[in-house]
C-alpha positions in Angstrom: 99.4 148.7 79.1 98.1 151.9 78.1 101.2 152.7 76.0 100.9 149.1 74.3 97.4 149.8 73.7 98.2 153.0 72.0 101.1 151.4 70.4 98.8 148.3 68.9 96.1 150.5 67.6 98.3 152.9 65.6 100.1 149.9 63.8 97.0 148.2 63.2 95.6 151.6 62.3 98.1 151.7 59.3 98.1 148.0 58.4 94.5 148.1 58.1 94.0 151.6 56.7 96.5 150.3 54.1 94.2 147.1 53.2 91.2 149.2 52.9 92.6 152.2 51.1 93.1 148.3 48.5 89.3 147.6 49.3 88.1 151.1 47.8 89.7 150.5 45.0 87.6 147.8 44.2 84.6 149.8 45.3 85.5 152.8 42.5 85.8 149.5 39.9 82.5 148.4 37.5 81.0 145.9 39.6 81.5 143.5 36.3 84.9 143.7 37.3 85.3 143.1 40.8 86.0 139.8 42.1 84.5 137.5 43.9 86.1 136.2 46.8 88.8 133.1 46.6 86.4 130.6 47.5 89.0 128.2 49.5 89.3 131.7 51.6 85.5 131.7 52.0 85.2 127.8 53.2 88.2 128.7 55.9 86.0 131.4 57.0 82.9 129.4 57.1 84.8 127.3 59.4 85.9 129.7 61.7 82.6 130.9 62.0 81.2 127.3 62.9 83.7 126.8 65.3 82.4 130.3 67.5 79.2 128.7 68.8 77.8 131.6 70.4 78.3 135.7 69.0 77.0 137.9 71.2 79.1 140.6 69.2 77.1 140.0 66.0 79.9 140.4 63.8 79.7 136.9 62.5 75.6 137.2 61.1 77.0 140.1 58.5 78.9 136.5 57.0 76.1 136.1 54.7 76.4 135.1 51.0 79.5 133.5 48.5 81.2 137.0 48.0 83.2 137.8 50.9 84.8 140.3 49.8 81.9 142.2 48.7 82.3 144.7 52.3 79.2 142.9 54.0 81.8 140.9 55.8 82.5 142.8 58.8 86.1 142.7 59.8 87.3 140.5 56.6 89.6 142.9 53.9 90.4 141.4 50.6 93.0 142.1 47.4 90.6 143.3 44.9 93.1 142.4 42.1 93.2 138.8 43.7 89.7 138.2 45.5 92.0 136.8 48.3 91.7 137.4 52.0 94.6 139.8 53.5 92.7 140.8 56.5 90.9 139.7 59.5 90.1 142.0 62.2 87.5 141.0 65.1 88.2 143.2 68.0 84.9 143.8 71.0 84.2 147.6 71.0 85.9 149.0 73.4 83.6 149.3 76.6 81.0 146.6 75.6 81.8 144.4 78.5 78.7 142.1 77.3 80.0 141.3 73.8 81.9 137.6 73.4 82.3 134.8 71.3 82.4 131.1 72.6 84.4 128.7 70.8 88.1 127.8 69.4 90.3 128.9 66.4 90.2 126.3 63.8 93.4 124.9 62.4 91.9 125.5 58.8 93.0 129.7 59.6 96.5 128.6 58.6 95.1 128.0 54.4 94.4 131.6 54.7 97.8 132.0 53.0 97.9 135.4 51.6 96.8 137.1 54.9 98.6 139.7 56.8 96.5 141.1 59.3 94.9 138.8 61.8 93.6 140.3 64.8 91.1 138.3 67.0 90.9 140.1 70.2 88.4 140.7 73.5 86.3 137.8 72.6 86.9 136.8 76.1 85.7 133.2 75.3 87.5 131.7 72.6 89.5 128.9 74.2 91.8 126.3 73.3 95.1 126.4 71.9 96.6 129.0 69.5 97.0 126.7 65.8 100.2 125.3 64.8 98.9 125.8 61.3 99.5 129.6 62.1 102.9 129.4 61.4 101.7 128.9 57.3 100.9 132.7 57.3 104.5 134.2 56.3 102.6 137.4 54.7 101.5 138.1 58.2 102.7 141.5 59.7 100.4 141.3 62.6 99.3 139.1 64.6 96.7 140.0 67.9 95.2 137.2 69.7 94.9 139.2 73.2 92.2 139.0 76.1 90.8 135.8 74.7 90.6 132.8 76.9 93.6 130.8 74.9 95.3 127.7 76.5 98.4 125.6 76.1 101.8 126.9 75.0 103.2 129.2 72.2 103.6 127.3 69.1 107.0 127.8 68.2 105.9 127.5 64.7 105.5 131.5 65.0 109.1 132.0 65.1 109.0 131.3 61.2 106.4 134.3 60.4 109.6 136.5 59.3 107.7 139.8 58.3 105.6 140.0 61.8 105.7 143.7 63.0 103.1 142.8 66.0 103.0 139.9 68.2 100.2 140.1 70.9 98.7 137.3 72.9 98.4 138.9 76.3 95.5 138.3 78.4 95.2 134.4 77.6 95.9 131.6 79.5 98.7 130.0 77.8 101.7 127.8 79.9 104.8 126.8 79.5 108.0 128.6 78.2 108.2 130.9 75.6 109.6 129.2 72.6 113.4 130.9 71.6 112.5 130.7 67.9 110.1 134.1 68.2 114.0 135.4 68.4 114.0 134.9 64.5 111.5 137.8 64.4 113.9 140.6 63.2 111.1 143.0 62.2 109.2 142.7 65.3 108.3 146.2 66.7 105.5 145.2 69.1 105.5 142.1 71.8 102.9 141.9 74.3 103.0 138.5 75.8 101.5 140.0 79.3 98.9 138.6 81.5 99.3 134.7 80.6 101.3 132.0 82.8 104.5 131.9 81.0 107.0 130.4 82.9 110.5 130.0 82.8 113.5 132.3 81.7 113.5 135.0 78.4 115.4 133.2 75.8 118.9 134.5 74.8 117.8 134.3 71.2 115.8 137.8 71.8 119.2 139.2 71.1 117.9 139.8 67.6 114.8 142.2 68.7 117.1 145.3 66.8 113.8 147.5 65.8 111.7 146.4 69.1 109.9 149.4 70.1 107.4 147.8 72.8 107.9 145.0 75.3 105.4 143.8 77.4 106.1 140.1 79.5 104.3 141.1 82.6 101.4 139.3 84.9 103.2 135.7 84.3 105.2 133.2 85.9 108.8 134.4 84.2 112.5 133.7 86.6 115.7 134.3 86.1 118.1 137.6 85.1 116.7 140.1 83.1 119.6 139.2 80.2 120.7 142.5 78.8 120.7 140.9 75.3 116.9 142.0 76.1 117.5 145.5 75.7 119.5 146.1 72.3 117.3 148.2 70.5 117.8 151.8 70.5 114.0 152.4 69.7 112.0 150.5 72.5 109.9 153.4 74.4 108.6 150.7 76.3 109.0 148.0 78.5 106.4 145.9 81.4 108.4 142.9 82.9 106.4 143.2 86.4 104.7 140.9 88.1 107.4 137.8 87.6 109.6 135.9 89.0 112.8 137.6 88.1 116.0 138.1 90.0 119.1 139.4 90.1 120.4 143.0 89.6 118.9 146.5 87.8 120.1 145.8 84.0 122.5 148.4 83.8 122.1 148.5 80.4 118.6 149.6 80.1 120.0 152.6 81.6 121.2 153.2 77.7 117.9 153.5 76.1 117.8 156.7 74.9 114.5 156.5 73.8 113.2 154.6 76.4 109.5 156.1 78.2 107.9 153.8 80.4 110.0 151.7 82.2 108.2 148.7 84.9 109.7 146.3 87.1 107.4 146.1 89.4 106.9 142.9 91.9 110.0 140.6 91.0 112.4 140.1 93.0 115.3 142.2 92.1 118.1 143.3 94.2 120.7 145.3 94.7 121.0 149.3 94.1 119.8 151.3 91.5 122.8 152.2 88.8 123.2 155.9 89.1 123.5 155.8 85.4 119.2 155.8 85.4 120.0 159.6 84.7 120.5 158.9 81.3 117.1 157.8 80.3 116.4 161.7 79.4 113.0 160.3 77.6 111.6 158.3 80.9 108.3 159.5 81.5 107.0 156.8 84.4 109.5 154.7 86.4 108.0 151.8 88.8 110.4 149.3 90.5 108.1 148.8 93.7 107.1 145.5 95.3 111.3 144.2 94.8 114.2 144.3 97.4 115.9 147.2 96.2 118.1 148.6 99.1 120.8 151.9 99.4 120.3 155.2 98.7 117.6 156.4 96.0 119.5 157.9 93.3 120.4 161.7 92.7 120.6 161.5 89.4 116.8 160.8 89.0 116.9 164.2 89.4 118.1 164.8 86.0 115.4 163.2 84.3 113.1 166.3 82.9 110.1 164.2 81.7 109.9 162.3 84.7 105.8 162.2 85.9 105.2 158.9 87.6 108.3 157.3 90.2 107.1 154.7 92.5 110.0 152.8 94.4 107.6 151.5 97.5 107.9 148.4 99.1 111.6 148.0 98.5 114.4 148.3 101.4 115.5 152.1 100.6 117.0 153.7 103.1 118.3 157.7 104.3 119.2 159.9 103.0 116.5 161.1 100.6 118.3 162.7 97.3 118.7 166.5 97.9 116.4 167.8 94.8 116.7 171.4 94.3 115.5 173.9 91.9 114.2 172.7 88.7 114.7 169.1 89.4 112.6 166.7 88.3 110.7 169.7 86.7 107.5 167.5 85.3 106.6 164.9 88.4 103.0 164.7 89.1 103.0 161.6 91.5 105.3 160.1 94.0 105.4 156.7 95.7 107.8 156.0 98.4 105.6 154.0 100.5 106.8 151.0 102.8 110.6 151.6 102.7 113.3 151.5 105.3 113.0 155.6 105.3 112.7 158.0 108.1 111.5 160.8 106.5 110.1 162.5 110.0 108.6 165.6 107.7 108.0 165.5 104.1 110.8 167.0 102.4 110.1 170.5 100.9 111.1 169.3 97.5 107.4 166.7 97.3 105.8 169.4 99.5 106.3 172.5 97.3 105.1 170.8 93.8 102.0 171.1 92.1 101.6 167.5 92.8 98.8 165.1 91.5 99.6 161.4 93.6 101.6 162.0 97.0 101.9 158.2 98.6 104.3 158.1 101.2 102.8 155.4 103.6 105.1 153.7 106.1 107.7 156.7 106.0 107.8 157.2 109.6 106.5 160.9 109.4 106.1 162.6 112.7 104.1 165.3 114.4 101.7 167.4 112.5 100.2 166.4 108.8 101.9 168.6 105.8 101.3 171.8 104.8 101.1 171.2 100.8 102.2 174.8 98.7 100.1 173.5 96.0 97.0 171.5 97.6 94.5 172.5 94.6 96.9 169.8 92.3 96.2 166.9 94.6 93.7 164.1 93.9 95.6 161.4 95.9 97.0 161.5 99.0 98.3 158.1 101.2 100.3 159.2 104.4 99.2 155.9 106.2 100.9 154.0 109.0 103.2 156.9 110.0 102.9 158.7 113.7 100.7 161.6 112.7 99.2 163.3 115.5 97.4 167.0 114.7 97.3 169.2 111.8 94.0 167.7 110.6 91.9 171.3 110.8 93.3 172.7 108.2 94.7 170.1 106.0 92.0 170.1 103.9 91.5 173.8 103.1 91.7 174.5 99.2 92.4 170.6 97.8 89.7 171.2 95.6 90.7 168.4 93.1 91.0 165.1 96.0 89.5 162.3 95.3 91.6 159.7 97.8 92.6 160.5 101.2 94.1 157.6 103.3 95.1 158.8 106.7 94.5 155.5 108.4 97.2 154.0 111.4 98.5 157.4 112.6 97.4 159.0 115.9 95.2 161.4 114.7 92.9 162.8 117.6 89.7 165.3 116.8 86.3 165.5 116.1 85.2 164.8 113.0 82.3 167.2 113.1 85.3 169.8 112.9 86.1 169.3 109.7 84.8 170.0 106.2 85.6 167.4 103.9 86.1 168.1 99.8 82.9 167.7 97.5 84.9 165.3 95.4 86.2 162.5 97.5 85.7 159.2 96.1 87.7 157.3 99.1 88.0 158.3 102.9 90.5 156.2 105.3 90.6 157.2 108.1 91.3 153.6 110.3 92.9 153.2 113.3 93.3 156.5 114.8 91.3 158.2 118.2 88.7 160.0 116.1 85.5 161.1 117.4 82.5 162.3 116.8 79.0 161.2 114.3 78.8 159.8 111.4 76.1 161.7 110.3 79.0 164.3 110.2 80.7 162.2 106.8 76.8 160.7 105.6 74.2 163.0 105.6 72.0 164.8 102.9 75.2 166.9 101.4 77.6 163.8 101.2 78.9 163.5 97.6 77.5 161.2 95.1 81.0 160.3 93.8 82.1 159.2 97.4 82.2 155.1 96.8 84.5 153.9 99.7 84.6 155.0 103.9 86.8 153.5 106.4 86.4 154.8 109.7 86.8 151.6 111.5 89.0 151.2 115.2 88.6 154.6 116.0 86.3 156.2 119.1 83.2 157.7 116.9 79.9 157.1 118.6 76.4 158.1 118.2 73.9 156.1 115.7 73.8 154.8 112.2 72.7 158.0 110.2 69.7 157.7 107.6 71.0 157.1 103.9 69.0 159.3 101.0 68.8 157.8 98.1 71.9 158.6 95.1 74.7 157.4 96.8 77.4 155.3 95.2 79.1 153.7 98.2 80.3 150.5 97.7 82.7 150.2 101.3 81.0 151.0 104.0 82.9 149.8 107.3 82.5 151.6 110.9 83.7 148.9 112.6 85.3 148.9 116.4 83.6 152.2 117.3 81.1 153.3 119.8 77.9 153.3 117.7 74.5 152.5 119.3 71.1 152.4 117.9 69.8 150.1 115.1 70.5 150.1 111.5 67.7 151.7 109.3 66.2 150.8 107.3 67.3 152.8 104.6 70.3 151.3 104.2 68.9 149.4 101.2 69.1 153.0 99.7 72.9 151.9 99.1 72.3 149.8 96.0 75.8 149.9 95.2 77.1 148.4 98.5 79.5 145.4 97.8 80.9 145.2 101.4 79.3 146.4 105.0 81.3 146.0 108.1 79.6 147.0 111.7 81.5 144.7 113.9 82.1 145.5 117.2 80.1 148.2 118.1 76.5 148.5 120.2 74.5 148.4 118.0 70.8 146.7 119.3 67.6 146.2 117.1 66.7 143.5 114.6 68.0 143.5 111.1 66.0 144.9 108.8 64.9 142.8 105.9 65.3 145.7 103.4 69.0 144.9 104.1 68.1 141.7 101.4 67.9 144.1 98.8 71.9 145.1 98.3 72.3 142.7 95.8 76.0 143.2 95.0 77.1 142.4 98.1 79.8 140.2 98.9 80.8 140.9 102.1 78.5 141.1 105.6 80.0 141.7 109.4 77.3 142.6 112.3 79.5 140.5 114.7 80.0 141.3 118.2 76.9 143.9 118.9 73.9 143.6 120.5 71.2 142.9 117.7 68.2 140.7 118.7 65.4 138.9 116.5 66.2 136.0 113.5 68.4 136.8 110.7 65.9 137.7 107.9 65.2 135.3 105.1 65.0 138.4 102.4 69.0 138.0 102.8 68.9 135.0 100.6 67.8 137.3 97.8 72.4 138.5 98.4 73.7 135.6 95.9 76.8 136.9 95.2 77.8 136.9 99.4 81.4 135.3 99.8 81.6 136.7 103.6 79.5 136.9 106.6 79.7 136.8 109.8 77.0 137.4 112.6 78.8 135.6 115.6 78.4 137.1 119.6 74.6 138.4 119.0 71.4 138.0 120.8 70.1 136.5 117.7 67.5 133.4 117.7 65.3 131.7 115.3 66.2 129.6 112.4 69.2 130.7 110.1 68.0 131.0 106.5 68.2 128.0 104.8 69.5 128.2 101.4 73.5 129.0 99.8 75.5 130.7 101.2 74.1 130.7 104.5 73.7 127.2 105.2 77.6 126.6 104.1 79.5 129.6 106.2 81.2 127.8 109.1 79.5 127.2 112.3 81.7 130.2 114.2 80.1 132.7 112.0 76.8 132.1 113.8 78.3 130.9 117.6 77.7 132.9 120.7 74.1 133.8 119.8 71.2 133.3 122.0 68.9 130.8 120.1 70.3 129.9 116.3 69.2 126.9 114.9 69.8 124.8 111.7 72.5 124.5 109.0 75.8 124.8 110.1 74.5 124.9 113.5 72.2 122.2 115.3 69.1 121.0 113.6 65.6 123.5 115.2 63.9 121.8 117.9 60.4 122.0 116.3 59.0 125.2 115.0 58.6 127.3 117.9 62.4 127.4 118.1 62.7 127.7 114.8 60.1 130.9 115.2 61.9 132.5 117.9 63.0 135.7 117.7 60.0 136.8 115.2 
């Protein structure tokens, strides 16, 4: 999507930069001579603007006036030689999550008849279905109408907009097939259709997409062969078909895209073997094929691909040998994925090992004995060597990966004490579950842990000891020590982690009450103090947690009355059971208000 982006922006970049460079003409003109805008143009507007019943963006209060083509418009560009309408660009800033616009798109838009540049995107909240009347515009060269909230199907209407250079209408909601008269669109360059619930197969009419230069189908509901009629054009650099339905064999001829850079067919369902012929795309920056049923060997003519930075082939059924990779091959990789295949890698080969590597996942690779010595470890920020049969090597795996953000080390059989080793400043996310660590907590939390640390996993392993005291500045939002051998109580302090969206202490033996500061971690969603010893009622301050999808505080010594209010009264009855004294909803109604007191 990133590509796309940068691929929308540039063309809309010069569409619109060529409609202004028009406006500023009419800007250097004697105001006696400048027009005033078509006013059939002005009355579609004022429709569209009635038909957004709420503007948090504020772009629609500039629509003041009769002259709309006067520049007080925001986002309308006119002909000055005309006073007609050729533009209409509404796009949410970039980052301002807050800014929408609630309403529809008014069939009037189609009288706009000399536009060509439409582009009505982010709004988040503009629903209903994309206009028939839209098909009226033939000036139109581009067309956005992405991460809206637009339903029912693509009006096939669009397939008679001959000059279109752009087509974009991902992040909607729209069904149903997509219509084989966009085929007609010859000068398409850009497609994004992504992030919708299209369903059905691509259309054989696309044979005609001879200039295409970015494809993007992915996120929808799309089956059938990926038809090599697809794939024609000599200048696509891109192309996002993951997340479908589709089935069948690698396109062999994608394979001839000279041109091609970024390359996803991620989660379909896809069989077969990779051509060897995937050597050819000498312009293929990222490659990702995971989530399919690819099986055979991993090709050795990947390594002949010199801009190569990104290959994920996980959760697919590759098998041994690895490609032998020597020298200068695959000179500009930066991150691997090989997770969850049927490899048996047993070490990791020298040829991942001795790169100044950014992303190393190779998860479910059946890796053996002691964790990798890395030539380069100051290049990593991601490592995933999860579910493998790693058993030492921990004391000096860290030493110089000064750039790590994520380490996931989880289901191995790691043994040590965790007070022996120094983690990196940086780390954002530590999993470390399922293994026989020991050792404190307090050795990961204390009053050096890292601000930028947001997730821990330390869960089914032997660490013991007590909750540690939590300062105030840290961002964690996962915080699960679950299935350890933690005593004490939790403190009180914990409401220091305001960030916290999900806190897991199951299974451990931990005693005391819980504290009622705990009602102050408003975001969050998920709760587990099952299965330890905590006594007193469960506090009422946690009705103040709105946004809790999850808890669960069943085998306790708790008592009292369960607060009374959503969620609490609506989780099911187990998430309470095996208590010594709960009372009301889910549970049994209190017996009077000494029961109902207990446990204060």
């Amino acid at each position: 999507m990133q590509i796309l982006g940068w691929v929308l922006k540039v063309l809309l970049m010069c569409s619109v930069l060529g409609l202004f460079s028009v406006t500023s003409v009419a800007q250097e003109r004697p105001l006696s001579q400048a027009p005033i805008c078509f006013e059939a143009d002005r009355l579609v507007l004022q429709e569209f603007k009635a038909k957004i019943l709420k503007d948090t963006t504020e772009i629609l209060a500039s629509w003041m006036g009769k002259d709309c083509c006067g520049g007080d418009w925001e986002g309308v560009v006119c002909n000055p030689a005309t006073g007609r309408v050729t533009g209409l660009a509404l796009q949410r800033p970039d980052r301002e999550l807050g800014m929408y616009m609630i309403g529809t798109l008014p069939a009037a838009l189609g009288n706009l008849h000399f536009l060509e540049v439409m582009v009505i995107s982010g709004m988040k909240h503009i629903t209903g279905p994309i206009p028939e009347s839209l098909s009226n515009l033939t000036r139109l060269t581009q067309l956005i109408l992405e991460d809206n909230s637009l339903e029912g199907s693509i009006p096939p209407g669009l397939g008679h907009l001959s000059l279109l250079q752009t087509l974009s209408l991902g992040g909607n909601r729209l069904k149903g097939p997509i219509p084989p008269s966009l085929g007609n669109l010859r000068n398409l360059l850009v497609i994004n259709l992504g992030k919708n619930s299209l369903s059905g197969p691509i259309p054989p009419t696309f044979i005609s997409f001879l200039s295409l230069q970015s494809l993007d189908f992915s996120f929808n509901l799309l089956s059938g062969f990926i038809p090599d009629a697809l794939v024609r054009s000599q200048n696509l650099t891109y192309i996002d078909l993951s997340n479908n339905q589709f089935s069948g064999k690698f396109p062999i001829s994608i394979c001839g895209l000279a041109n091609l850079q970024d390359l996803s067919l991620s989660h379909n369902q896809l069989t077969g073997t990779i051509p060897e012929q995937i050597g050819g795309l000498r312009s293929l920056n990222s490659l990702k094929l995971s989530g399919n049923k690819f099986i055979g060997h991993i090709p050795a003519s990947i390594s002949r691909l010199p801009t190569l930075w990104n290959l994920n082939l996980s959760r697919n059924g590759f098998s041994d040998p690895l490609p032998i990779i020597l020298g200068r091959g695959i000179p500009s990789l930066l991150s691997i994925d090989l997770s969850y295949n049927n490899l048996s890698l047993g070490t990791v080969p020298n040829w991942i090992k001795d790169r100044p590597l950014s992303n190393v996942n190779l998860a479910g690779c059946k890796l053996r004995g002691a964790l990798p010595k890395f030539t380069r470890p100051d290049s990593l920020s991601s490592i995933d060597l999860s579910n493998n049969l790693l058993t030492d090597g921990i004391s000096s795996f860290f030493t110089n990966m000064s750039s790590l953000q994520n380490i996931k080390l989880s289901n191995n059989q790691l043994k040590f004490d965790v007070s022996e080793i120094r983690f990196p400043d940086g780390l954002a996310s530590i999993d470390l579950h399922s293994n026989q660590i020991t050792g404190s907590l307090s050795s990961i939390i204390n009053n050096r842990t890292s601000s930028f640390l947001e997730a821990l996993d330390v869960s089914g392993n032997h660490f013991s000891g007590e909750i540690p005291e939590f300062t105030e500045g840290l961002s964690l939002k996962v915080l699960n020590i679950g299935s350890n051998k933690i005593t004490g109580h939790i403190p009180s302090s914990i409401s220091n982690l305001i960030e916290l969206e999900m806190l897991d202490i199951q299974r451990n033996q931990i005693a005391g009450t819980i504290p009622t500061s705990l009602g102050l971690l408003s975001k969050l969603q998920w709760l587990d103090v099952s299965v330890n010893s905590l006594t007193g009622k469960i506090p009422t301050s946690l009705l103040g947690i709105r946004g809790l999808r999850h808890a669960n505080f069943r085998a306790n010594r708790l008592c009292g009355e369960i607060p009374q209010g959503r969620p609490y009264s609506i989780f099911p009855g187990s998430a309470y059971a095996h208590n010594l004294c709960l009372c009301g909803k889910p549970l049994p109604p209190c017996r009077g208000k000494n029961q109902a007191n207990l446990g204060q």
